[in-house]
C-alpha positions, 0 to 999 in steps of 0.5 A: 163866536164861543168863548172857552174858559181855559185854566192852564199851569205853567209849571216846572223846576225852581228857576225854569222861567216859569215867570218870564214865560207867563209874563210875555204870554200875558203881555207883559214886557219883561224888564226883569234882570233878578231872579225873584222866585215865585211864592205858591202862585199868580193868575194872569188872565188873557185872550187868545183867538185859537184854530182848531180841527173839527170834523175835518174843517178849521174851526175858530174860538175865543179862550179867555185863560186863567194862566197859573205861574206855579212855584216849582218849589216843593214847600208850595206842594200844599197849594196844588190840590187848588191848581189841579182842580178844574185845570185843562192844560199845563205847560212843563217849563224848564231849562233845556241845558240845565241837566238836572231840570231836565231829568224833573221834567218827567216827574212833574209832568207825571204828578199833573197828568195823574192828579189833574187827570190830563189826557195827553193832548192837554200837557206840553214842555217848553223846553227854555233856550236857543236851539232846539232840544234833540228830544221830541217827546217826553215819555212818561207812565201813569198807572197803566197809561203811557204818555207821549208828551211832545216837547217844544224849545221856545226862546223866551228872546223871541215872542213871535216864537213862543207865542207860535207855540203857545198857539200851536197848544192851545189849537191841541188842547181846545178839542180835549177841553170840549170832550171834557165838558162835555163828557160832564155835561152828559153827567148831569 
């Protein structure tokens, strides 16, 4: 079976739930009760085994994932270069019921998708809470491009649920990865 490398950021507004969400991905038991803000960022790594759509049949993977918990604070902006170099995904975090999160949203996922060069297959939002979120997708332009990012809830109570939807991304971004390699492979 193939073994994919994947380096997706988690990122998203100060207080969004960046970490806890990262930790729980990772395996990781959350006991955390305070809030400690994240400085620049940390690299989880972890193993997902992924389906995918390939020529009309479900293929199968091995990803091993470089999960950068990216600080949502702008005094950490001097470290993004290192972030957008060679990422294949993010995730857009933030609180579904804090409005002012939810109005950056856009402008993150904008900044990711323009200097990272992600096509709309490798960006997701988690939108954090109970419930669901009435919106389904983020619309967002870069340059002349018009993005359709789709936006999840996951309940960061419920890792059956989060990790359904981080699966359900990775079954998404894994077919994106493989023309990027090998668009670059045919570069050389």
């Amino acid at each position: 079976m193939d073994i994919a490398n994947l380096k997706i950021a988690v990122i998203g507004p100060v207080r969004a739930g960046k970490t806890r969400l990262s930790n729980m991905l990772a395996g990781f038991e959350h006991s955390i009760t305070e809030y400690d803000a994240t400085a620049g960022c940390r690299i989880l790594e972890l193993r997902r085994e992924v389906q995918y759509k390939a020529d009309g049949r479900v293929q199968h993977v091995t990803c091993q994932i470089e999960l950068w918990d990216c600080s949502g604070d702008d005094r950490y902006e001097a470290c993004w270069p290192a972030i957008f170099k060679d990422l294949n995904g993010a995730i857009v975090a933030y609180q579904q019921n804090n409005r002012d999160q939810s109005t950056e949203v856009g402008a993150w996922a904008k900044n990711f998708c323009k200097n990272a060069e992600l096509s709309v297959d490798q960006i997701n939002a988690f939108a954090v809470g109970e419930g669901s979120t009435p919106q389904k997708s983020l619309q967002v332009k870069v340059g002349e491009k018009n993005f359709n990012i789709p936006i999840v809830t996951v309940d960061l109570n419920s890792k059956s649920q989060l990790e359904a939807e981080f699966t359900r991304f990775l079954g998404s971004l894994y077919p994106a990865y493989l023309r990027s390699t090998s668009a670059n492979s045919s570069l050389m």
